[in-house]
C-alpha positions as CSV (number, residue, x, y, z in Angstrom):
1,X,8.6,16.5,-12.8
2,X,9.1,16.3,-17.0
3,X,6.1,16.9,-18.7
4,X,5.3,18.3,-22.1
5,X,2.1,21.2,-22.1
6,X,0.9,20.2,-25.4
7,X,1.1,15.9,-24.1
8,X,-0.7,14.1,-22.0
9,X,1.8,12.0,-21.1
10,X,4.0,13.3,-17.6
11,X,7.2,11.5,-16.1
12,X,7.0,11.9,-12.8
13,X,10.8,10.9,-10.5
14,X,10.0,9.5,-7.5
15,X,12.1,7.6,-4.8
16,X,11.0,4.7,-2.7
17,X,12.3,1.9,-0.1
18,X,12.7,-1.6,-1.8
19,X,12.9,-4.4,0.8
20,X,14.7,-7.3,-0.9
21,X,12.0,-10.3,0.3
22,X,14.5,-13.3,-1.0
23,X,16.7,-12.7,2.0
24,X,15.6,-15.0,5.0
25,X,13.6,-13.6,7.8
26,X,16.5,-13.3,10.0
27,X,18.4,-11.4,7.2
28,X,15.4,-8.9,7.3
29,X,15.4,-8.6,10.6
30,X,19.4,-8.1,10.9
31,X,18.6,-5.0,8.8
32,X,15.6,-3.1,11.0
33,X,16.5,-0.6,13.3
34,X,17.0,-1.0,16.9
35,X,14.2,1.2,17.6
36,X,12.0,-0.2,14.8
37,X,12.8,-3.6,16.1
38,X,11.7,-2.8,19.9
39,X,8.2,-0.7,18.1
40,X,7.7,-4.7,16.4
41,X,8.4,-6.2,19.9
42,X,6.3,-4.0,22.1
43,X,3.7,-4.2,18.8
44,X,3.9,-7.8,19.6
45,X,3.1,-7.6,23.3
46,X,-0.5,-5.8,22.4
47,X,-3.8,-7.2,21.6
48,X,-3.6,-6.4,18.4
49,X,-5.5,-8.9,15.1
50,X,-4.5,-8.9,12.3
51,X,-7.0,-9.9,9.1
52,X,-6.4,-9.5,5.6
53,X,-8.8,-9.0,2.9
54,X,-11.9,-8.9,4.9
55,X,-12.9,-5.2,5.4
56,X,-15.5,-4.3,2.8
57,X,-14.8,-1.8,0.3
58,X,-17.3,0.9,1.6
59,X,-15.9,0.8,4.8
60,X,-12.2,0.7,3.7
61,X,-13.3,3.9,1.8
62,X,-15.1,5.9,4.7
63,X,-12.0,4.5,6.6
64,X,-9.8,6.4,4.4
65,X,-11.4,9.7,3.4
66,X,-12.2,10.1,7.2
67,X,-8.2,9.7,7.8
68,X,-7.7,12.3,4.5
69,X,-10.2,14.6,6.2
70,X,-8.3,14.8,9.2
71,X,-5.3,15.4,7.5
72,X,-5.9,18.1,4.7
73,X,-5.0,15.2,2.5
74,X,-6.8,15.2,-0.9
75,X,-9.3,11.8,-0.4
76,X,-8.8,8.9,-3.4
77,X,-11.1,9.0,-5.8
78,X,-13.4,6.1,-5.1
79,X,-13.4,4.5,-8.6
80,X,-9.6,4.6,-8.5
81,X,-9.7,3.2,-5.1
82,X,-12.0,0.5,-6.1
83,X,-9.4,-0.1,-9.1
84,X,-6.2,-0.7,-6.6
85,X,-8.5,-2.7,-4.4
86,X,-9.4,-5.3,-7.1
87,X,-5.5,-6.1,-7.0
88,X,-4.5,-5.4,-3.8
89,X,-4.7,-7.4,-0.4
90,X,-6.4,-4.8,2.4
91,X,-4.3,-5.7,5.5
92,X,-6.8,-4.5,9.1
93,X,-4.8,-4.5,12.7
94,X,-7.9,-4.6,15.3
95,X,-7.9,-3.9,19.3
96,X,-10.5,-5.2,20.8
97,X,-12.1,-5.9,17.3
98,X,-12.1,-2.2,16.7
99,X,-9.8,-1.1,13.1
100,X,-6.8,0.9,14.7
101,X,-5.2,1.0,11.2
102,X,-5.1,-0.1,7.6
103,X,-3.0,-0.8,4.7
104,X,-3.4,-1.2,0.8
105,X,-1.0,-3.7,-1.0
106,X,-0.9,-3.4,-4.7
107,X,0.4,-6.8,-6.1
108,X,2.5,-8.1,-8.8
109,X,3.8,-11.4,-8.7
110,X,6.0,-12.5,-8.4
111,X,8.4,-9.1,-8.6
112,X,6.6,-7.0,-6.2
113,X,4.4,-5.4,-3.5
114,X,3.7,-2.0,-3.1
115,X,2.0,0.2,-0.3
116,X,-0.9,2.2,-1.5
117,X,-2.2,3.5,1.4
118,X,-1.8,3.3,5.1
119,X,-3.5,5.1,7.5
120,X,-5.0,4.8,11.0
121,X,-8.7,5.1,12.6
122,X,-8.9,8.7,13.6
123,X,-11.7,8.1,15.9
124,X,-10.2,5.4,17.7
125,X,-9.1,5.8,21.3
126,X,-5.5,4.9,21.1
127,X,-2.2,6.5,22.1
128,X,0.3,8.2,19.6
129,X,3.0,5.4,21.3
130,X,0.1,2.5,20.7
131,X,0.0,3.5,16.7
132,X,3.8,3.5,16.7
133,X,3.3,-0.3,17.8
134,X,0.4,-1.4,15.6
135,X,2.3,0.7,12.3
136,X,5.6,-1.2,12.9
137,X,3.8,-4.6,13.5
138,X,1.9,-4.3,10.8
139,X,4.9,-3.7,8.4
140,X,7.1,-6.7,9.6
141,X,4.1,-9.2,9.1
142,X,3.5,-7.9,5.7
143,X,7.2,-8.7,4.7
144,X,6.7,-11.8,6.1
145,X,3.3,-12.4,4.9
146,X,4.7,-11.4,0.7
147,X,8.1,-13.0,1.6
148,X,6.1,-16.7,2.4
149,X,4.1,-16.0,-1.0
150,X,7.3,-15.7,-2.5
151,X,7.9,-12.1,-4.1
152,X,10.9,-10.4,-4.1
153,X,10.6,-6.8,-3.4
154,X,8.5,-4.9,-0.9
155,X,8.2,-1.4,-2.3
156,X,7.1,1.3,0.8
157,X,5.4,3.2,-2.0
158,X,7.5,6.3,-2.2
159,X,9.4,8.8,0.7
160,X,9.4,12.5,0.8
161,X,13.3,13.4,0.5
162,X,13.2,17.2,1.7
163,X,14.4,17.0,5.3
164,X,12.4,19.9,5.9
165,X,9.4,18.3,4.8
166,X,6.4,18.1,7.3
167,X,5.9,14.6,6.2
168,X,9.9,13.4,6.8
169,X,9.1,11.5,9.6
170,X,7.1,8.9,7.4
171,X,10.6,8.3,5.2
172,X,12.6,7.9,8.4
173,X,9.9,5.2,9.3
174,X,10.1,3.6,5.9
175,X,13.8,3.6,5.8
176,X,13.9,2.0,9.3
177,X,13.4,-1.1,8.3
178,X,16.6,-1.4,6.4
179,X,15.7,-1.0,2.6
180,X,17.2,0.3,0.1
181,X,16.6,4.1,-1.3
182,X,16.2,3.6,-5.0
183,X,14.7,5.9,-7.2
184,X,12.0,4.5,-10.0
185,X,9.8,7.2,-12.8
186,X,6.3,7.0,-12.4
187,X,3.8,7.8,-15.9
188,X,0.7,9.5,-15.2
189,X,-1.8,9.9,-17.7
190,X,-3.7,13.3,-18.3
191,X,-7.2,14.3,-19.2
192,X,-9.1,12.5,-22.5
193,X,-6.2,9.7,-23.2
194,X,-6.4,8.6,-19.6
195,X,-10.1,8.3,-19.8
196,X,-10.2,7.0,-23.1
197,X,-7.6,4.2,-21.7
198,X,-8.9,3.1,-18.7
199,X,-12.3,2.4,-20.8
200,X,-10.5,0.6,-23.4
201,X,-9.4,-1.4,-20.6
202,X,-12.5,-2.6,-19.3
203,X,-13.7,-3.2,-22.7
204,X,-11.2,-5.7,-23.4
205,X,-11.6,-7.2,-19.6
206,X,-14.9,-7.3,-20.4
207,X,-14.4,-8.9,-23.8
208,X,-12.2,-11.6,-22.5
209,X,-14.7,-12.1,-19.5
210,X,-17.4,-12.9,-21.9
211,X,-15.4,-15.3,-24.0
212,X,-14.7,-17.4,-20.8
213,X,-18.3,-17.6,-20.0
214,X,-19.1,-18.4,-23.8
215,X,-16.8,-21.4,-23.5
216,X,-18.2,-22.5,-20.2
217,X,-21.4,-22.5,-21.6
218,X,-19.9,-24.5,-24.9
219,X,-18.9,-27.4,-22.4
220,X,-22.5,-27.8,-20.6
């Protein structure tokens, strides 16, 4: 990471998987793995649902700070959560109506998609093989799903690249489905200008909110 002490500003390097979504679904499926390929087929085979954007956003957040928990992972805050919700699609695969695993797509159309969050129901009574099948099932009708909608790019939301990482096993699933490795700099902001930014923000959402309702009103 590059940062500066005395800034708030830090550039943080960080490499991902880009899927190019203009290629045709066979192209996309030319480039999976075989074994990723045979995890989508099996996946196929289950009783698995799949919704979109109908889990509400108290449950998606128990959903995932139960799955942090579980995991020693540090749990999202939930206003920041809330934040990535408001422009994400929240994609569910159910067995027997139960959520076995779910997925946060940030979106920006037309260029891209990117994975937020995915993680499964740690008190759900399924096999290590049966999340194999409902994770790679879920990722090819995603691609699909944002391919249809027509973007272009279906970013796994950053890889770990140490080999030796605990955690390696989630690039080698990323990379399975044939993207490309490319590497992109992420800006965080620190402290009081982050703060003072995000309410600016919503000040001017806000602002521009009103003046929509102002005109509505004009026209009655």
């Amino acid at each position: 990471m590059e940062c500066c002490p005395d800034r708030a500003v830090y550039r943080l390097p960080q490499q991902t998987v880009f899927n190019d979504l203009t290629a045709s679904a066979d192209s996309l499926w030319d480039q999976i793995d075989k074994e990723r390929k045979q995890a989508i087929t099996r996946g196929e085979r289950q009783s698995f649902g799949l919704l979109r954007n109908t889990l509400a956003f108290d449950a998606l957040y128990t959903f995932i700070s139960d799955f942090c928990t579980a995991r020693h992972i540090v749990k999202p805050c939930r206003d920041y959560l809330h934040c990535i919700v408001q422009q994400s699609d929240t994609w569910v695969v159910t067995l027997a109506d139960e959520p076995v695993f779910i997925d946060v797509v940030m979106k920006d159309h037309p260029s891209r998609v990117r994975l937020m969050y995915r993680c499964h129901n740690v008190h759900a009574d399924l096999s290590k093989t049966k999340r194999g099948y409902a994770n790679s099932f879920l990722g090819w009708h995603e691609m699909l799903h944002y391919q249809a909608q027509g973007y272009r790019i279906f970013d796994w939301g950053g890889i770990f690249t140490n080999p030796d990482s605990p955690h390696y096993g989630i690039t080698l699933f990323k990379r399975s489905y044939g993207g490309e490795v490319t590497e992109e700099w992420d800006m965080l902001l620190a402290g009081k200008l982050a703060r003072s930014c995000y309410y600016v923000g919503k000040c001017f959402i806000a602002r521009d909110e009103l003046a929509v309702d102002e005109e509505q009103l004009a026209q009655v």
